[in-house]
N, C-alpha and C positions, 0 to 999 in steps of 0.2 A: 504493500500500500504506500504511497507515495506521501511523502513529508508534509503536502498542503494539501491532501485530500480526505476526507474523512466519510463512513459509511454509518445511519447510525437508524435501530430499528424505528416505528413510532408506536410501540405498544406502550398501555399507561402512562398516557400523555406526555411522552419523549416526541423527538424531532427525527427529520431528516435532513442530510445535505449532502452533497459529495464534490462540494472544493471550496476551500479557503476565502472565497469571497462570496461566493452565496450565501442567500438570506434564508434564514431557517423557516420551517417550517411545521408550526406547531399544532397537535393535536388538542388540545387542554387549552381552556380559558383562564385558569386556577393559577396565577402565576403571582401569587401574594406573599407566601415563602417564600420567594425566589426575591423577588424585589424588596423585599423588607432589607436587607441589606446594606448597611451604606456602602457606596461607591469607594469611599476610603479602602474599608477596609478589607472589601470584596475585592479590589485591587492587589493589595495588599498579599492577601491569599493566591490572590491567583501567582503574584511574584515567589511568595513560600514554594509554589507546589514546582516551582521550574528546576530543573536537576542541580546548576548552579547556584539554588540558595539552597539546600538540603543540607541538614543538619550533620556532625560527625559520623552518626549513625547510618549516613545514606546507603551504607555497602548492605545494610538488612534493613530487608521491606516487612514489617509485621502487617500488612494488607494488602498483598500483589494485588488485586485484583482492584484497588483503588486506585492502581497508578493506569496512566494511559497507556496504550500499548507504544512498541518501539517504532519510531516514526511518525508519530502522532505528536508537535509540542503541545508542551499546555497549554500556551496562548492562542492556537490552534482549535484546540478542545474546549475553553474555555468562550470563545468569541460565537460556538454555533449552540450555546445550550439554549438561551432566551434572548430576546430580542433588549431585554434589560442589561443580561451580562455582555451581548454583543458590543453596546455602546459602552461601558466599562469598561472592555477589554482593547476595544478600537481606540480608546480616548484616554490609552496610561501606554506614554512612549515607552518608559521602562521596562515594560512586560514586552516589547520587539526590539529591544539593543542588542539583543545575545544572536553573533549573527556566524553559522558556524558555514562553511563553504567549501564544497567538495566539486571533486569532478562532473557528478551530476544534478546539482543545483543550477537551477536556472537562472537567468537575468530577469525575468519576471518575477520570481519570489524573492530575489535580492532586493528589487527596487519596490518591492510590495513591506517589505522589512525597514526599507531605511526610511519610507515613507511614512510607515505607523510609529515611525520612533521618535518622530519628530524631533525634540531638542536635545533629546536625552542621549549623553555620552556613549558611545559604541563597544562594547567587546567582541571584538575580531576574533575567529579563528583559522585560518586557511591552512586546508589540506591540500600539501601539493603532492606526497608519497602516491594517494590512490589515484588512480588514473583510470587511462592518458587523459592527459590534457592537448585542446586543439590550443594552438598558440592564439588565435583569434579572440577567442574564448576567452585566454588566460589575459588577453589583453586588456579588451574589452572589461570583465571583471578587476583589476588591477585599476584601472584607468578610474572606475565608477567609487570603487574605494576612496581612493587618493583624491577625489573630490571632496570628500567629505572628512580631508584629515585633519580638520579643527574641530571632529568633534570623536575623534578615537581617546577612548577613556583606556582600553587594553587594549592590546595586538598579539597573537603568537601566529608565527610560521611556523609548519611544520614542512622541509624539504628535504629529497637526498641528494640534488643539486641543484648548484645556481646557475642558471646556463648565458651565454649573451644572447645567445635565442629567446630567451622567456627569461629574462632579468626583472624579478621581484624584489630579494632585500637589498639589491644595489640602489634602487629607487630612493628610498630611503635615505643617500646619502646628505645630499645637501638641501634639506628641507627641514621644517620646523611641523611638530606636537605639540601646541600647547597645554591641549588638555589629559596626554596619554600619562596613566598613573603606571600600568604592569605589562610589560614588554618581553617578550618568549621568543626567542630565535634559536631553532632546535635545524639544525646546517649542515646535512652528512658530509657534504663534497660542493668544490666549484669547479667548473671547466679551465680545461689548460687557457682558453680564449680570455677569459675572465678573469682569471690570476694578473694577465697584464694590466688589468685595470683596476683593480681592487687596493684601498692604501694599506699597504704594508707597515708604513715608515708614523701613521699618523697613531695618534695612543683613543685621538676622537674619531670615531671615523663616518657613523652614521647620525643623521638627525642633530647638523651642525650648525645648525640655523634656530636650534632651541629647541627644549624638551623638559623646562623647569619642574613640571610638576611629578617627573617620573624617578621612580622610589621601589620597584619592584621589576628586579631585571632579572633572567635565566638566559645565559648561555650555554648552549651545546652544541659539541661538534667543533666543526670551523668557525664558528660564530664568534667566540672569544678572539678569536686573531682575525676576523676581517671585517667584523660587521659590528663594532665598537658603539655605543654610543656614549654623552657626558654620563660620568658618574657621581656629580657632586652631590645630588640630594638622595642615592641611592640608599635605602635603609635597609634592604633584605636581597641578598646578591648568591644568587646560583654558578657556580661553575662548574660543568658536566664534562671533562673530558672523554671521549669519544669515539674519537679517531687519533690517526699515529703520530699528529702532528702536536707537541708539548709545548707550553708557555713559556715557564724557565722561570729560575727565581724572580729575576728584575721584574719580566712584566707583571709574576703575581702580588710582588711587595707593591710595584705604582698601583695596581689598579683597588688594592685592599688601602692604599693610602689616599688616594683619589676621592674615597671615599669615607669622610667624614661623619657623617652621621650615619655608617654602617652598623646597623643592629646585629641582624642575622645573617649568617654566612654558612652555604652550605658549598660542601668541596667534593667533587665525588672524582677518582681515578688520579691519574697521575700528574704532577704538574714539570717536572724534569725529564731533560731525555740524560742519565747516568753515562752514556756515551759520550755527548759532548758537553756535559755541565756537572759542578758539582753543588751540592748547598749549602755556603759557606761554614765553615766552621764558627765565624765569631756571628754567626747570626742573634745570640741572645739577646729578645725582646727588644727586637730591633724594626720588627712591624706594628708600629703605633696604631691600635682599631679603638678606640676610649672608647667609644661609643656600643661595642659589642655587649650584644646580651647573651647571645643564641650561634653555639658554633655545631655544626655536622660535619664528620669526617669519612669517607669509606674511599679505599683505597686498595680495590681488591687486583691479586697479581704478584710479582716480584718485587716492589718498589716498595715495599709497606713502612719501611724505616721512616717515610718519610712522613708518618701519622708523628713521632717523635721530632723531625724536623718542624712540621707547622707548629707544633704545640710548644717548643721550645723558642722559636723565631719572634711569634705575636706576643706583643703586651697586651691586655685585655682584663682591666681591674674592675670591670662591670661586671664580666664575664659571669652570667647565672647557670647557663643550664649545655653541658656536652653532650654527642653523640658521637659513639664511636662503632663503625659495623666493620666486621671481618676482620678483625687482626690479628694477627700470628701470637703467639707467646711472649716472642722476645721481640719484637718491635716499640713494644714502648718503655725499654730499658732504658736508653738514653736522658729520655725525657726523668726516669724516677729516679736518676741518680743524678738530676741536675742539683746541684746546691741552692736551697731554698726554696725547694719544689713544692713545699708544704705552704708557701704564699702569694708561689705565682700566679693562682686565681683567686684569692682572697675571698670572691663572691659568688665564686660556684656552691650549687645548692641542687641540683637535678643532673644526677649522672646515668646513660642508657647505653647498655650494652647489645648490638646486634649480633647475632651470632659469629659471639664467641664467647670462650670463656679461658680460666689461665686451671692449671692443673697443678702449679705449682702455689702450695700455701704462703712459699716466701713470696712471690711475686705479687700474690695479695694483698699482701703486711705492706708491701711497697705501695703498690697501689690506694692504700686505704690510706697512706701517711700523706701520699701526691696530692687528694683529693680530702682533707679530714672532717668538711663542714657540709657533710652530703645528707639532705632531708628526702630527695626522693629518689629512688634508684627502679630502673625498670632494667629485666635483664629477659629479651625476646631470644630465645635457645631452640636449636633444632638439634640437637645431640638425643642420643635414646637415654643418657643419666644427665641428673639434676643437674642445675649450675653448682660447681663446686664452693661458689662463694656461699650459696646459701647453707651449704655443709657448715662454712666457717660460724656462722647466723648460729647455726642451731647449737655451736659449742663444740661441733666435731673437731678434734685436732687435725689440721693437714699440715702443718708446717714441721721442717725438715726436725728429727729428733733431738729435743733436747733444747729445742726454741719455743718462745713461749706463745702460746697459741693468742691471738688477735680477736676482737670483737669489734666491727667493722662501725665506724661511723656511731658515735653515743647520739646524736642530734638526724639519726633515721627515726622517719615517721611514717614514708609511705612507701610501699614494695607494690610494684607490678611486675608478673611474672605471665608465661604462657604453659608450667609446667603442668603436666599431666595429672590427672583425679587418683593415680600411683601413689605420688607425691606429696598429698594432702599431709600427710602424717608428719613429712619433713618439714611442711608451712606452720606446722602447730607445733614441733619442736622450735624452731625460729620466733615463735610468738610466744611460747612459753620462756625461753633463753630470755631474750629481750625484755621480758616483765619482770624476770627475775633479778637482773643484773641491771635493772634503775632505767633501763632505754626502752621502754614501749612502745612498740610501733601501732598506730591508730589505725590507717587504711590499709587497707589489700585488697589490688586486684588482679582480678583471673582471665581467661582468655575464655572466650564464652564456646571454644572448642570443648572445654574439658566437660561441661553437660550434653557434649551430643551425645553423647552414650550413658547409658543403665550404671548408676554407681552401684556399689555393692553396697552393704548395709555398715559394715566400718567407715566406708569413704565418707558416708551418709552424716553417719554419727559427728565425723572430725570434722565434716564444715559445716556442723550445725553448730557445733564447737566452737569458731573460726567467727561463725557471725554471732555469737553470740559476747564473744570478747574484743570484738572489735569491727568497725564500719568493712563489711567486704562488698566491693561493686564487680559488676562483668562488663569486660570492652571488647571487641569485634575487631575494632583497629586500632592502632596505637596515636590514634589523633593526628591532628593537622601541624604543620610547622610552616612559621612559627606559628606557635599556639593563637588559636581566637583568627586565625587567617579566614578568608574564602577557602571553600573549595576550587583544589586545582589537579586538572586530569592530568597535569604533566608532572608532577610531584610525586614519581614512579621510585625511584633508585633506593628509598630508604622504608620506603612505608610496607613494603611486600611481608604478610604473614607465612 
């Protein structure tokens, strides 16, 4: 069924229509429920029900049968129920800025979208992966866009090249956004033709003509190295390495210093080529971020040392909350045998471990000293035994013979875990340990995996246990970053259960 066309029966005083601009057709005179409604906030709802304002929860539907089907939007769904909510839904531009564009989207329901949007800010998405694209086409659509670039609120590309055939992020170069707040350039490749033309040598390279209000940038792929834009008011700054071509220190210190009021910083794959670079040795805390709150690191490969390079390079005395996914054992030695490693983040407070864990109790002890003022820790594991750190939790000795065994963080309050309904019995030693030794932890949560299955009658007993001595909640997914964000469908590399 096609994105603007809708089929809908008319029993018990429903409608009928079968395209996006037709006037419905109604059986029933009885339409006083329906219109009781203020327009406010029947608006309002109708923006709730769109996939991009859905709640954390979005990945579980507790009412399939409420949501419309797939290809059907809700502004769509919502514009042919009554002739009440038609004028509602026609007459709230924000309910058609969400304007998503593929290969088989028309130039008619393009200009049918920018037209019911009227003033309201645009969020872009363009698909250029699924295909083909006629170049006409791509023109054509390109051109109709770029009309209306004083009022793009978001933009993301998705391409696996840039061609000089069909030259889209290059457009971009020397023109002005004033209104664009969240900018997404996800860039597998550019043609050998296009390399000649693309700035190498400039550190601004797109949207050079102004882009002040933009604060939310992701690059991936090539995009970090050819399709730049100002970074000065950037506050939440993605960099996806990709492809084989690396940054290198310098360009990762300017563009992290570039950025002043950089909050959150998410880092995923490698940022040196080890071949021809190395990372300085006197790098200590020699990348000034004041302004960070929120750092992500995943660095999956051979190169992982260098999880211990970023962390020992940045200052970052704001610094609240780390993630760290995939790293080896001995990769972040460096960093816990720095001197004074116990105040390089002074104001970390939420530590998250993605699969992995350390095996070794000493590396723990180190670890627990690097980090000593840790109130939440979430530790996501895919191994078939516990996280060893919770062994430490529950009083179990792991540390080498004859060393004194460690109890992690006095100032933990909250543990989120994905460990198995096996496990319970280890979460209730951890919460017995903790109450007894003055450190109580209050919340615990669980991965709402562990009740798909029939507990036994022990598992049963121990988290009735569990909620009875303290707050436990269940989560689906490990939340948005940074927290309190939109949802965003390109915010893949770390959130994966």
């Amino acid at each position: 069924m096609a994105a603007d066309s809708v089929l809908r029966s008319s029993n018990s005083g429903r409608l009928s229509f079968t395209h996006a601009d037709s006037e419905p057709v109604f059986t029933s005179p009885d339409e006083n429920y329906i219109s009781a409604i203020p327009p406010e906030l029947l608006g309002r709802i109708f923006q709730l029900a769109q996939p991009t304002a859905r709640p954390e929860s979005e990945d579980k539907c507790e009412e399939p049968d409420r949501i419309p089907p797939p290809g059907i939007p809700v502004e769509v769904v919502a514009s042919h129920v009554s002739g009440y909510w038609r004028k509602v839904a026609l007459g709230m531009g924000p309910l058609w800025r969400e304007i998503n564009i593929r290969h088989d989207v028309t130039m008619e329901k393009l200009r049918t979208y920018l037209a019911r949007s009227g003033n309201a800010l645009l969020h872009i998405r363009l698909d250029l992966i699924q295909g083909p694209w006629d170049i006409a086409v791509l023109t054509e659509t390109v051109d109709l866009l770029f009309s209306h670039i004083l009022r793009w609120g978001r933009l993301t590309i998705h391409s696996t090249i840039e061609t000089s055939d069909m030259p889209v992020v290059s457009r971009l170069y020397d023109v002005s956004a004033p209104q664009l707040e969240h900018l997404g350039l996800c860039i597998d490749d550019v043609d050998a033709k296009n390399l000649k033309s693309v700035r190498r040598a400039d550190f601004e390279q797109i949207l050079t003509k102004g882009c002040p209000r933009l604060s939310v940038l992701r690059l991936r792929g090539l995009s970090m190295h050819f399709f730049r834009p100002p970074l000065t008011n950037i506050t939440t700054l993605h960099l996806e390495q990709t492809r084989g071509l690396f940054m290198g220190y310098t360009r990762f210190k300017h563009m992290l210093t570039a950025s002043p009021a950089l909050a959150h910083l998410s880092i995923h794959d490698t940022i040196i080529d080890e071949w021809e670079e190395e990372w300085p040795v006197d790098s200590v805390s020699c990348i000034s971020v004041p302004s960070l709150i929120s750092l992500r690191i995943s660095i999956p490969g051979t190169l992982q040392h260098i999880f211990s390079d970023v962390l020992i390079s940045i200052s970052a005395p704001r610094l609240e909350s780390l993630v760290l996914k995939q790293v080896a054992e001995v990769h972040l030695d460096r960093f816990f045998h720095l001197p004074g490693v116990s105040v390089k983040f002074p104001s970390l407070r939420s530590l998250t471990f993605y699969d992995f864990d350390y095996r070794s109790g000493e590396r723990l002890a180190k670890m627990c000293t690097a980090f000593p003022s840790i109130t939440e820790f979430t530790c996501i594991h895919t191994p078939a035994y516990p996280p060893r750190i919770l062994e430490m939790m529950a009083g179990r000795s792991i540390a080498p013979l004859g060393a004194p065994t460690v109890d992690p963080w006095p100032t933990l309050r909250t543990l989120t875990t994905n460990i198995d309904a096996d496990d319970l019995e280890l979460l209730r030693l951890v919460v017995e340990r903790r109450r007894d030794i003055g450190h109580p932890l209050r919340f615990l949560r669980v991965h709402e995996g562990m009740f798909e299955y029939t507990m036994d009658e022990e598992d049963e007993e121990t988290l009735a246990w569990l909620e009875d001595n303290m707050t436990v909640e269940r989560f689906l997914n490990v939340g948005r970053w940074p927290p309190g964000s939109d949802y965003d469908p390109d915010d893949t590399f770390f959130l994966e259960l």
